[in-house]
SEZA-168429 format. One line per 3 residues: number of its first residue (from 1); for each residue x, y, z of N, C-alpha, C. Coordinates in pm, whole numbers. Each point is the difference from the previous one (the first is absolute). Last residue first. Layout:
BEGIN
NUM	X Y Z X Y Z X Y Z ~ ...
END
This chain:
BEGIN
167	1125 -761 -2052 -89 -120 -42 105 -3 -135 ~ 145 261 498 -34 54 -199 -75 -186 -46 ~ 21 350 503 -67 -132 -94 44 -3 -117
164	91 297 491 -23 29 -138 10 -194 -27 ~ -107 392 447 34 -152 -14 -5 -9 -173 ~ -29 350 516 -27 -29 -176 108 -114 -37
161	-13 141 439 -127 52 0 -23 -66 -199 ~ 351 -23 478 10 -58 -108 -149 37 -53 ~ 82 157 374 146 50 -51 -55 -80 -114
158	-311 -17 302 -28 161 -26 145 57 -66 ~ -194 -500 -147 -15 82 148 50 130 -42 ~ -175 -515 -281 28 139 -49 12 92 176
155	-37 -498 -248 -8 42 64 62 147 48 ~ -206 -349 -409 111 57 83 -35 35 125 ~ -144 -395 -420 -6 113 98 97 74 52
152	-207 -270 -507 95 41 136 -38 63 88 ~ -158 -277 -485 -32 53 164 112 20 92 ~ -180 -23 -582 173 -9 95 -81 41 142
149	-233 35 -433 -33 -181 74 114 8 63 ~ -85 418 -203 87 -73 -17 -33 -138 -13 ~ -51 252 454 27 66 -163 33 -58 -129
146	-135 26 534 -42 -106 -70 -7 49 -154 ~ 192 138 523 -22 1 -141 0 -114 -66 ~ 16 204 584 -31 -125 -86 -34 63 -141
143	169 231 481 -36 41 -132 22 -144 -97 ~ 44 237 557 18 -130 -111 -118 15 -149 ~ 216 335 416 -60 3 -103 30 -134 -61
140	102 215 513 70 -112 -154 -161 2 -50 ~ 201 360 453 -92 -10 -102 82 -140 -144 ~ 197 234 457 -32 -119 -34 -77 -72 -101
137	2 456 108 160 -39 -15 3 -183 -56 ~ -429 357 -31 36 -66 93 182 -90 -87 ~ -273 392 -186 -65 -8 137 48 -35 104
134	160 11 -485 22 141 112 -27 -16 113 ~ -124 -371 -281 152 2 29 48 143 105 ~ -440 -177 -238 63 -2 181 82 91 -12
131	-13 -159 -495 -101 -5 61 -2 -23 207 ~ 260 26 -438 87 36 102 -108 19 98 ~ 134 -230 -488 -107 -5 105 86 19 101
128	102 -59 -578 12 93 134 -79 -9 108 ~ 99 -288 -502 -56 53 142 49 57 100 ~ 72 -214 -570 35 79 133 -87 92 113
125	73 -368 -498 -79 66 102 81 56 132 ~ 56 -151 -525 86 13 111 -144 59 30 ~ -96 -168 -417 132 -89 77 52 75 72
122	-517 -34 -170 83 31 88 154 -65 24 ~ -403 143 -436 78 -117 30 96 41 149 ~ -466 334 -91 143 -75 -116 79 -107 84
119	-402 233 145 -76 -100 -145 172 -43 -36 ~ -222 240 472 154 -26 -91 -90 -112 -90 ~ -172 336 457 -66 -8 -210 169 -58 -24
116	-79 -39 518 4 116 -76 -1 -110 -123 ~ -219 58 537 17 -64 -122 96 97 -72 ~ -200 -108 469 45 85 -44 1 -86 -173
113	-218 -77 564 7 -8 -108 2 94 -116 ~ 69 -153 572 -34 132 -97 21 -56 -117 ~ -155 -150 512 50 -59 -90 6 138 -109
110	16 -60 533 -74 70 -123 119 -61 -123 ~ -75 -177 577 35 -26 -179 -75 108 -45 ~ -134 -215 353 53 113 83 125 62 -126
107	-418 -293 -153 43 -24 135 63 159 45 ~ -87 7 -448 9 -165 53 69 20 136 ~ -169 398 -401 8 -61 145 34 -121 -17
104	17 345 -449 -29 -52 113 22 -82 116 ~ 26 358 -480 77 -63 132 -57 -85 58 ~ 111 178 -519 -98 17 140 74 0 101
101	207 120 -420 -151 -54 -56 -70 5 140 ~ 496 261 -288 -62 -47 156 -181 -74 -53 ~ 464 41 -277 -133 81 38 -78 -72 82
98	526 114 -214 -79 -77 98 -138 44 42 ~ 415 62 -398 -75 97 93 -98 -145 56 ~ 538 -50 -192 -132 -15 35 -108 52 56
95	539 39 -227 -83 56 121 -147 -55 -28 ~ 429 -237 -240 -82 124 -36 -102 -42 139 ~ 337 -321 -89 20 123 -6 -52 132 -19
92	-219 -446 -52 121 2 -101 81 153 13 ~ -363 -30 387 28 -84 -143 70 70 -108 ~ -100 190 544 96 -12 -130 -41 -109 -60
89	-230 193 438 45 -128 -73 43 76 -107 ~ -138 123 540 66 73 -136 51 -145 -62 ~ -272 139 496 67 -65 -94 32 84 -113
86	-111 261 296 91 -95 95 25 -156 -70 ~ -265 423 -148 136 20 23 104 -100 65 ~ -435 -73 -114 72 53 -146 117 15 35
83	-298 -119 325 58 -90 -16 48 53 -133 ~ -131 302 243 79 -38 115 28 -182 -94 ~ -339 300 -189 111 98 -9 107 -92 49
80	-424 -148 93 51 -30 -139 109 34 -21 ~ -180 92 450 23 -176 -72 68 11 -150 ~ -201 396 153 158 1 59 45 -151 -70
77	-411 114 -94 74 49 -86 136 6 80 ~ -358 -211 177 47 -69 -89 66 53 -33 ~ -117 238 311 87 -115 63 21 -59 -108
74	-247 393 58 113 24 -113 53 -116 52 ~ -404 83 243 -26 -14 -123 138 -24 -123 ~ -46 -197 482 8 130 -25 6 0 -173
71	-251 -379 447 147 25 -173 14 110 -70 ~ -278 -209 394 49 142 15 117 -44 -128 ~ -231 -371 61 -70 117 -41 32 132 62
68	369 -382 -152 -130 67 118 -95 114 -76 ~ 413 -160 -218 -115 -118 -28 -55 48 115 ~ 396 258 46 -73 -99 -117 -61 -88 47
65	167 470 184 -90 -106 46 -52 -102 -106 ~ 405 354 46 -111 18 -154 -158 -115 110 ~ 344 383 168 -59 -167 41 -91 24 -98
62	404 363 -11 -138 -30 48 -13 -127 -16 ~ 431 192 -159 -40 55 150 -192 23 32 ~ 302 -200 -407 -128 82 29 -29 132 80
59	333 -386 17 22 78 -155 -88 131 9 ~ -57 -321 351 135 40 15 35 132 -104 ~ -389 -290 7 12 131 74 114 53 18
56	-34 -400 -291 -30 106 -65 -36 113 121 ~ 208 -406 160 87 64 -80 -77 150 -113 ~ -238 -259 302 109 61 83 107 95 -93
53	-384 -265 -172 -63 95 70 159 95 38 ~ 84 -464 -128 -45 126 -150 -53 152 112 ~ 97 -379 259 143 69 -39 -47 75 -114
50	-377 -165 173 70 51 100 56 58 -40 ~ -143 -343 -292 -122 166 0 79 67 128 ~ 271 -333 -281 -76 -34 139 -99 135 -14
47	135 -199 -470 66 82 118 -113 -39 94 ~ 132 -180 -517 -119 -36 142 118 70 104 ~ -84 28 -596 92 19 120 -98 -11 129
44	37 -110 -575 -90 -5 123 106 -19 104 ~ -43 86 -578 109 10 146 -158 21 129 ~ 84 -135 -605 -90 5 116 59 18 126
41	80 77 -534 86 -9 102 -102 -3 145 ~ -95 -22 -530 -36 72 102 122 -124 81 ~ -267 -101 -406 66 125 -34 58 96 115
38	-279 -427 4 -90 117 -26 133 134 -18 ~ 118 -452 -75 -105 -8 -62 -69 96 38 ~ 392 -58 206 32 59 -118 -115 -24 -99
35	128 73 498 -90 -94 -55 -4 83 -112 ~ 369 -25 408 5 24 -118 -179 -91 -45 ~ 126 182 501 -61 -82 -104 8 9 -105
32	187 84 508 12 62 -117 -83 -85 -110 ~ 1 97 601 46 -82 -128 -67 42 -144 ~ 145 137 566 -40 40 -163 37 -150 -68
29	-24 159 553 -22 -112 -86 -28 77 -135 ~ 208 106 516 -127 36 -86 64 -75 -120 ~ 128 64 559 72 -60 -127 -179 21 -107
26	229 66 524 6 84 -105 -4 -82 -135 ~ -43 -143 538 83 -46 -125 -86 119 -76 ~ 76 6 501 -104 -16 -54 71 -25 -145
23	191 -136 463 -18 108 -66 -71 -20 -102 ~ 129 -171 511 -44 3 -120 38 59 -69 ~ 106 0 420 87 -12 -95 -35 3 -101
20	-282 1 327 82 111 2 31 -12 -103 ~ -110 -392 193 -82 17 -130 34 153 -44 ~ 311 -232 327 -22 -17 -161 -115 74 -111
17	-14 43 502 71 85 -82 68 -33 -107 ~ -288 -282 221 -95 183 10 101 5 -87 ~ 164 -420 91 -83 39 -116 -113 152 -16
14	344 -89 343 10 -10 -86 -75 11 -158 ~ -141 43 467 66 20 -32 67 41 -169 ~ -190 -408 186 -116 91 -25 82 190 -52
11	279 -346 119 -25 -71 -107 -128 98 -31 ~ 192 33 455 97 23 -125 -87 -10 -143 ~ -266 -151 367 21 170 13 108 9 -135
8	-4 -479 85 -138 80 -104 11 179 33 ~ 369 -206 196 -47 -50 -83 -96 100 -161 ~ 9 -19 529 99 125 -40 -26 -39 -202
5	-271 -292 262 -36 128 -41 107 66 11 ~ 130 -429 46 -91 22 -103 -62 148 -27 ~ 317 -62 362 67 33 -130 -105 -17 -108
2	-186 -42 391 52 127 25 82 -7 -149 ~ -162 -418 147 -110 87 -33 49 141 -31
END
């Protein structure tokens, strides 16, 4: 009886201070959309609403409060600013301007939707996503493209951030 509960004491134990160990995963989602019937590059990025919050007070030095109704009036305009700068696409070598369209919720998720105007033929694409990356060390950006009819992915952190394509 005495070694069963030394035992289970060990084993209870144990798993308290595994769960310690945890750690929380860092990771946000882009994917790229060549749709060459509306002339346009479609990009949709899914961040945690936490690590977005964290990382834009950091920049800020205020709590944007997204998606609450305490949401401070310049929070989209940080949002927008914070994904121009933190992605960056190149086609055929030439700088891309990125225009921001919405946002919204799913769960504990803000989804952001961006676009940019290309009518000409793409043979090199290049992405930059350094999205976290200041925030959190551990920060991976997975980034899915569909350019082309070519689908790849990568995986992008706070050393490896840009990734090039030639078709």
């Amino acid at each position: 009886m005495k070694i069963k509960f030394k035992i289970g004491v060990l084993l209870y134990c144990l798993i308290v201070c595994s769960s310690f160990a945890l750690h929380k995963y860092y990771v946000a989602v882009t994917q790229v959309d060549h749709v060459p019937q509306k002339k346009r590059i479609e990009i949709t990025s899914r961040i945690f609403i936490d690590d977005l919050e964290k990382a834009l007070t950091k920049k800020y030095k205020k709590k944007p409060n997204i998606t609450s109704t305490n949401e401070i009036p310049e929070a989209e305009e940080w949002i927008k600013s914070y994904i121009k700068e933190k992605i960056k696409i190149s086609i055929n070598n030439k700088p891309q301007q990125i225009e921001y369209l919405a946002k919204e919720v799913e769960g504990d998720v803000l989804i952001m939707y961006t676009k940019i105007a290309i009518s000409k033929k793409i043979n090199t694409f290049e992405i930059y996503n350094s999205l976290l990356t200041e925030t959190f060390e551990e920060q991976q950006n997975i980034v899915h493209t569909n350019i082309n009819g070519n689908k790849k992915s990568f995986l992008m952190t706070n050393t490896e951030f840009q990734e090039k394509i030639d078709y």
